[in-house]
C-alpha positions as CSV (number, residue, x, y, z in Angstrom):
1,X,45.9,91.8,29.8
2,X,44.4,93.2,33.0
3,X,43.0,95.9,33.9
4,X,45.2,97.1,36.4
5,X,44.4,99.6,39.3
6,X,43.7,102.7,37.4
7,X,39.7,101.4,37.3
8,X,37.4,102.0,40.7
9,X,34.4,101.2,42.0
10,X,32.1,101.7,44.4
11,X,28.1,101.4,45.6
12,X,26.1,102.7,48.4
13,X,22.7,102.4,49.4
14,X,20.0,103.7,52.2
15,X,16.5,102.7,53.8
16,X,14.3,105.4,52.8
17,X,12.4,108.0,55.2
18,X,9.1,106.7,54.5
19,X,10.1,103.2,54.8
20,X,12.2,104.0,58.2
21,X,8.1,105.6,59.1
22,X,6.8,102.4,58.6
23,X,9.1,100.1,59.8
24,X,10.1,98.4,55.8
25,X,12.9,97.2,54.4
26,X,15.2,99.1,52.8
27,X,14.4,97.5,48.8
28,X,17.4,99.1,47.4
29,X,20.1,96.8,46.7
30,X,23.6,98.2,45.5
31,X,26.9,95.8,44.8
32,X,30.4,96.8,43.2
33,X,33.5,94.8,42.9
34,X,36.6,95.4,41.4
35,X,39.0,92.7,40.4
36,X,42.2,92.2,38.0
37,X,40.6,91.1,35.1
38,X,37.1,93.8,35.0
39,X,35.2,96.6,37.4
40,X,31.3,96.8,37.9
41,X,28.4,98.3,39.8
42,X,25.0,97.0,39.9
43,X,22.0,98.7,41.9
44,X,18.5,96.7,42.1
45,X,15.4,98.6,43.3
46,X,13.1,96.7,44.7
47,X,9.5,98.0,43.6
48,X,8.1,98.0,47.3
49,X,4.2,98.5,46.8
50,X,1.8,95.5,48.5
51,X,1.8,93.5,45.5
52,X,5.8,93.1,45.9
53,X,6.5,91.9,49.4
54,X,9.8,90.3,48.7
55,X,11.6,93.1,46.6
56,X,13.8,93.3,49.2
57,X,15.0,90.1,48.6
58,X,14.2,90.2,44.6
59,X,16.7,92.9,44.5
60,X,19.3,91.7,46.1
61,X,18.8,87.9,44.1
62,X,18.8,89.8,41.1
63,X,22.4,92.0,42.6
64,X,23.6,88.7,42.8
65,X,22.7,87.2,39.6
66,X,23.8,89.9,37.6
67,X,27.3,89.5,39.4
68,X,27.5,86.3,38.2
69,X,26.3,86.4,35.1
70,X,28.5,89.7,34.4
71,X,31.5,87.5,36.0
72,X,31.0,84.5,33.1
73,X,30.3,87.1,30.9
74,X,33.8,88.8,31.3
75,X,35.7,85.4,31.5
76,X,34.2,84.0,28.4
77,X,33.4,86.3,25.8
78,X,36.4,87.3,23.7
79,X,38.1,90.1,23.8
80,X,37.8,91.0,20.1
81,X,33.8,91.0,20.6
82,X,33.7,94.3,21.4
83,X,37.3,95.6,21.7
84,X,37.9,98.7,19.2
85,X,34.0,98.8,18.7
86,X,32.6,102.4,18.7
87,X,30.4,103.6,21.6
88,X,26.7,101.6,20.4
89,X,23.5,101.9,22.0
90,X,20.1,99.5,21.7
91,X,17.0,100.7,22.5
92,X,13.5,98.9,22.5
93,X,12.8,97.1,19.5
94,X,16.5,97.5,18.5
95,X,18.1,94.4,17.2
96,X,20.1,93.2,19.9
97,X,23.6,91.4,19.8
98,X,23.4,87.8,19.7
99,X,25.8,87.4,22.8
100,X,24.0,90.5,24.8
101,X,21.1,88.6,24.2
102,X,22.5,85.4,25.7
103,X,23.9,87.4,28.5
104,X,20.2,89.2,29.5
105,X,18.1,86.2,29.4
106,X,21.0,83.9,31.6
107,X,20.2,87.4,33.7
108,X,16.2,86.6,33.5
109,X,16.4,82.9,34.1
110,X,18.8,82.9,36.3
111,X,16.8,85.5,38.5
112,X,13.7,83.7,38.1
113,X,15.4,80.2,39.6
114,X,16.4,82.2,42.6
115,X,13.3,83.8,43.8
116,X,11.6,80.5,43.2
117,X,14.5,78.7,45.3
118,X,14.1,81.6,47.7
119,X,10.0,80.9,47.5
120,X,10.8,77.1,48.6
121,X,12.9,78.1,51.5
122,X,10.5,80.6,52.7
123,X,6.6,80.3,53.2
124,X,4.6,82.8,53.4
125,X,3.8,84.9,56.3
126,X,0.3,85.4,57.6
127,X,1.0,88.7,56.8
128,X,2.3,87.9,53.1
129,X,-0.5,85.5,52.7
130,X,-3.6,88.0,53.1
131,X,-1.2,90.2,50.4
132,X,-1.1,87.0,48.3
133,X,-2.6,86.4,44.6
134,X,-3.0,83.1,44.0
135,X,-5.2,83.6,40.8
136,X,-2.4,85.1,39.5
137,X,0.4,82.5,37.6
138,X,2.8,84.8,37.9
139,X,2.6,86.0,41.2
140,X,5.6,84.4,42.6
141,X,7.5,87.0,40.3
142,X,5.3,89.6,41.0
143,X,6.2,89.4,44.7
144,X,10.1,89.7,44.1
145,X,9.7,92.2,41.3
146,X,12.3,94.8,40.7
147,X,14.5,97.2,38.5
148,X,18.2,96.7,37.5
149,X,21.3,99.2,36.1
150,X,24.4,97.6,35.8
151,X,27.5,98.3,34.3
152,X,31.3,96.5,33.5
153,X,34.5,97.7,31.8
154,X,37.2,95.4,30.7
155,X,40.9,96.1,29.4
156,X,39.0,95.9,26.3
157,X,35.3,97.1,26.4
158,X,32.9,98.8,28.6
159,X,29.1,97.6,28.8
160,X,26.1,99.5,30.6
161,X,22.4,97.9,30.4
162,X,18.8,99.0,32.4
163,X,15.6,97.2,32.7
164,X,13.1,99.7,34.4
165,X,13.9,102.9,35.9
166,X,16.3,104.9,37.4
167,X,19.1,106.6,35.8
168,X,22.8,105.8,34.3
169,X,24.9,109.2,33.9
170,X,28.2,109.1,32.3
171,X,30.7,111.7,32.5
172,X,33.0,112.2,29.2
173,X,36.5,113.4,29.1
174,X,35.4,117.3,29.2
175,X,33.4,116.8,31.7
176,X,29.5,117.1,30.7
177,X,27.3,114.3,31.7
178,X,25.0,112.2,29.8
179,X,22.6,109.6,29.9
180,X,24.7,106.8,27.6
181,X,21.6,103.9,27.6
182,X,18.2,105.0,25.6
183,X,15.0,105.6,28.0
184,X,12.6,103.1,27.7
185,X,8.9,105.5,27.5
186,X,7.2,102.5,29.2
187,X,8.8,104.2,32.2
188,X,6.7,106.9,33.4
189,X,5.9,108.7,36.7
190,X,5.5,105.7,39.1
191,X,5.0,102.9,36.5
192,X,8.0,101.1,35.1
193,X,9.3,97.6,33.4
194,X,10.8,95.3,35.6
195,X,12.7,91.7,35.7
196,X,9.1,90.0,36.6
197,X,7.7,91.0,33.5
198,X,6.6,88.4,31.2
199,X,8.5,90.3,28.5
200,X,11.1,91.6,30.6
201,X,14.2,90.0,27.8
202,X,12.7,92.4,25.1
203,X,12.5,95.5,28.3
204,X,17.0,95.5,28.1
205,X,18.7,98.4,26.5
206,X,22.0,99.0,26.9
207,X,25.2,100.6,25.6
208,X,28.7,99.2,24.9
209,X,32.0,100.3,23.4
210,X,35.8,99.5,22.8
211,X,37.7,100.5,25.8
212,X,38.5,104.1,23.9
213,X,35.2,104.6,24.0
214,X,34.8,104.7,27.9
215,X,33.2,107.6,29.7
216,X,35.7,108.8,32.7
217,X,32.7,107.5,35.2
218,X,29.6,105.7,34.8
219,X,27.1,106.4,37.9
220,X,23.8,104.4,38.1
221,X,21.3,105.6,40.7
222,X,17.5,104.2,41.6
223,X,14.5,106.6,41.3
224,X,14.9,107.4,44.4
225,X,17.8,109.6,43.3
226,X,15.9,111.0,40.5
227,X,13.0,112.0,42.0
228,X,14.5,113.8,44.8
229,X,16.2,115.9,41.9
230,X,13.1,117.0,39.7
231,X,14.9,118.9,36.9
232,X,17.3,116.7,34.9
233,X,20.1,119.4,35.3
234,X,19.8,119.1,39.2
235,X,20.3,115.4,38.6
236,X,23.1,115.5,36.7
237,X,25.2,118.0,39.1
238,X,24.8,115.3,41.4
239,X,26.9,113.3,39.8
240,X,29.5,116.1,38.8
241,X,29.7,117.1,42.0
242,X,30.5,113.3,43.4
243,X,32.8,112.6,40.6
244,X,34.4,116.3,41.8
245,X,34.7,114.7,45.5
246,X,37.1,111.8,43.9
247,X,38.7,114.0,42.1
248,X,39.5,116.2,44.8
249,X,39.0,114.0,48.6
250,X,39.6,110.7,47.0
251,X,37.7,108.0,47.3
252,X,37.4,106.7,50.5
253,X,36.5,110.0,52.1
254,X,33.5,110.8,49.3
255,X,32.1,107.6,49.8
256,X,32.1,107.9,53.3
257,X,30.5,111.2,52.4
258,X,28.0,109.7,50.4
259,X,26.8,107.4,53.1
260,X,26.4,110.3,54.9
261,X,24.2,112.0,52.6
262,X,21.8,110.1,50.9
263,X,19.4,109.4,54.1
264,X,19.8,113.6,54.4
265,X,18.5,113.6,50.7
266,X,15.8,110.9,51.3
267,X,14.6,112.7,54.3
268,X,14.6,115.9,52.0
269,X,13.7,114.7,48.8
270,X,11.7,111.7,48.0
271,X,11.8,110.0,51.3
272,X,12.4,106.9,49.3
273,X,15.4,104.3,49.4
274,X,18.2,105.2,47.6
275,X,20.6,103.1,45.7
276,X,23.9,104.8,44.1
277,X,27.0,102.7,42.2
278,X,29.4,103.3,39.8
279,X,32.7,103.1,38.3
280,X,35.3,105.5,37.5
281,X,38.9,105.5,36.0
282,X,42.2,107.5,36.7
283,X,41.4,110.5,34.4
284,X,38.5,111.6,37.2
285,X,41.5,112.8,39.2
286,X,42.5,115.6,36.2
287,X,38.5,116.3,35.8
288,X,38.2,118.9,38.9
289,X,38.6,121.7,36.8
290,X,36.2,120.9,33.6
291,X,33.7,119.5,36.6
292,X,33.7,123.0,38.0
293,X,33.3,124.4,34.6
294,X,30.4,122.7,33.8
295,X,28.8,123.5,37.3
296,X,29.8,127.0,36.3
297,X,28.3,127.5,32.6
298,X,25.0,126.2,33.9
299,X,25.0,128.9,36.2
300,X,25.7,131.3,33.9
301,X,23.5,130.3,32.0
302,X,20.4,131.1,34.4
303,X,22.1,134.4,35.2
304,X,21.3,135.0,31.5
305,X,17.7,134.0,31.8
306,X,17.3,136.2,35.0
307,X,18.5,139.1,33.6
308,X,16.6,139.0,30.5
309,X,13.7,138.2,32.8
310,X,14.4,141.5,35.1
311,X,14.9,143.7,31.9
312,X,12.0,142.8,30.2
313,X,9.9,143.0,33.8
314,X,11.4,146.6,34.2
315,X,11.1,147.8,30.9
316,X,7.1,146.7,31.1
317,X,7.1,148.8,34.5
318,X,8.1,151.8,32.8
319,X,6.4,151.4,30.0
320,X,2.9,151.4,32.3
321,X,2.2,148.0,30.5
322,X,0.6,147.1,33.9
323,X,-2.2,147.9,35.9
324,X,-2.1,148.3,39.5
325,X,-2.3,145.0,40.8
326,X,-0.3,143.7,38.3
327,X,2.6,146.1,38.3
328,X,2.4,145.4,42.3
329,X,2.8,141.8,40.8
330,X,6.5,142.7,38.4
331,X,7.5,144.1,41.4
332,X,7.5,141.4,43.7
333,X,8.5,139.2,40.1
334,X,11.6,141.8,40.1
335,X,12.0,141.3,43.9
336,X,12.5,137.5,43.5
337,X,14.6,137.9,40.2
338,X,16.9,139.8,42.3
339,X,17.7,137.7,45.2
340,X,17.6,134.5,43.1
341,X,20.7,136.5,40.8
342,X,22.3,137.4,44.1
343,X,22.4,133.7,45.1
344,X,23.7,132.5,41.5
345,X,26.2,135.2,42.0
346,X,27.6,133.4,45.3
347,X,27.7,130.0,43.6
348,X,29.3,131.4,41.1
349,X,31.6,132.8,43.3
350,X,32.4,129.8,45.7
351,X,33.0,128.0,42.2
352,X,35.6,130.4,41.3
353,X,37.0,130.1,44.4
354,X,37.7,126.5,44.2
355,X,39.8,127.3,41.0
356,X,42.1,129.6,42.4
């Protein structure tokens, strides 16, 4: 069985704004390829402070690795492993499956070998060796160190699994997005797990499923993406509103479209690389409309919030529940309430507009 051309992938990545400041390396690494027999996406993000010199090139070993690994992975495990399996998560400290296991720690080793080999091939700079740790026994890690998302879907199954940050969103058949693989809490504001851990084999969670099981898209995206979106719902129309560009321009023409944004959104947002991949079947071309109603219900639903807002605000106004300074206050509050409802109502609007 194969899986036939109703499965696509893609991946796409960008040199930050700081780093294009500063003259460094884009430490993003993105890679996608999609053959007869499975689909995947893999982004690495290099962690790029002074400690990690070579993340550009960790990333990019580990990209590779992963490929590999995912590639023997597909060709040798059987089919029945995980076909007509519901959708399954496993956190840390979950008990992990025996052959996810194998798979995450040939990952591991086989990432370690290759920044070593790359370490034997390529001495230190004088620059690299004033950044250099020698006290440290794992510093040859350290130096590569990085994050990894990757995802693969069979004819049969469909398997997602992070170490570190970023974020995988899924989209399911209606639509709404979710994060399919647990966080990990070790992650937080600019700390995260990486592959050069010491524990990184216990750091893997993941997700898998039978093939019924599989969301309509998977998208995985570095921090980068994330933190140039704050809110979680600002992060997830991201992604809806990609997946509506495939839906709608096809694929060629959004990715092209996505190489054309995300040094706009570095340059707005975090200033940092950017790293986005994913995969997507044949039922993102009948999504357009549930993608639009999502978009839509969200707004609606801060129309709801602003107008509670603005009646409570004016019904405190009348009531004299405010002195001077702060009634001049709720009026300026009311001011703002007003042209942010006037904006929703254009969204809103243009969304509409796109379903007639």
């Amino acid at each position: 069985m194969t899986i036939g051309t109703n499965i696509t992938s893609f991946d796409c990545r960008c040199q930050g704004e700081s780093h294009k400041a500063t003259d460094k390396p884009c430490q993003d690494y993105s890679f996608s390829e999609t053959t007869s027999d499975f689909c995947l996406a893999i982004i690495s993000d290099g962690h790029g402070g002074t400690r990690y010199y070579r993340s550009d090139a960790g990333s990019r070993l580990l990209s590779e690795v992963t490929a590999r690994c995912l590639t023997e992975f597909a060709k040798g495990v059987p089919e029945t492993t995980f076909s007509g399996k519901p959708y399954t998560t496993v956190g840390i400290g979950d008990t992990m499956p025996a052959v996810l296991q194998q798979l995450f720690g040939a990952i591991v080793v086989g990432w370690r070998n290759a920044v070593m080999e790359h370490a034997g091939q390529h001495s230190l700079t004088e620059t690299e060796q004033a950044l250099a740790v020698p006290q440290d026994d794992h510093e040859w890690e350290k130096t590569y160190g990085c994050t990894l998302i990757a995802t693969i879907r069979t004819p049969s199954y469909w398997l997602a699994f992070q170490v570190g940050d970023g974020k995988c969103v899924a989209l399911r058949e209606d639509g709404s997005p979710f994060e399919p693989i647990p966080w990990d809490d070790r992650c937080f504001l600019n700390k995260t797990t990486s592959i050069c851990d010491t524990d990184a084999l216990s750091r893997f969670r993941c997700c898998f499923g039978g093939v019924d099981t599989a969301p309509v898209a998977i998208f995985l995206g570095s921090d980068g993406i994330d933190d140039s979106f704050g809110e979680e719902e600002n992060l997830y129309n991201f992604y809806v509103q990609l997946a509506k560009g495939f839906s709608h321009d096809g694929h060629e023409a959004t990715v092209k479209d996505l190489e054309q944004s995300l040094p706009i959104l570095s340059k707005r947002g975090s200033q940092d690389d950017m790293s986005v991949a994913g995969i997507y079947d044949d039922r993102c071309q009948s999504l357009l409309p549930s993608l639009i109603q999502w978009q839509k219900g969200r707004l609606e639903v801060k129309m709801d919030v602003l107008s509670n807002k603005t009646a409570r605000t004016w019904a405190n106004i009348i009531k004299g529940a405010f002195n001077t300074d702060d009634r001049r206050m709720a009026y300026n509050d009311l001011t703002r309430y007003l042209k942010e409802k006037m904006d929703l109502n254009e969204r809103i609007k243009k969304l509409d507009m796109e379903t007639s």
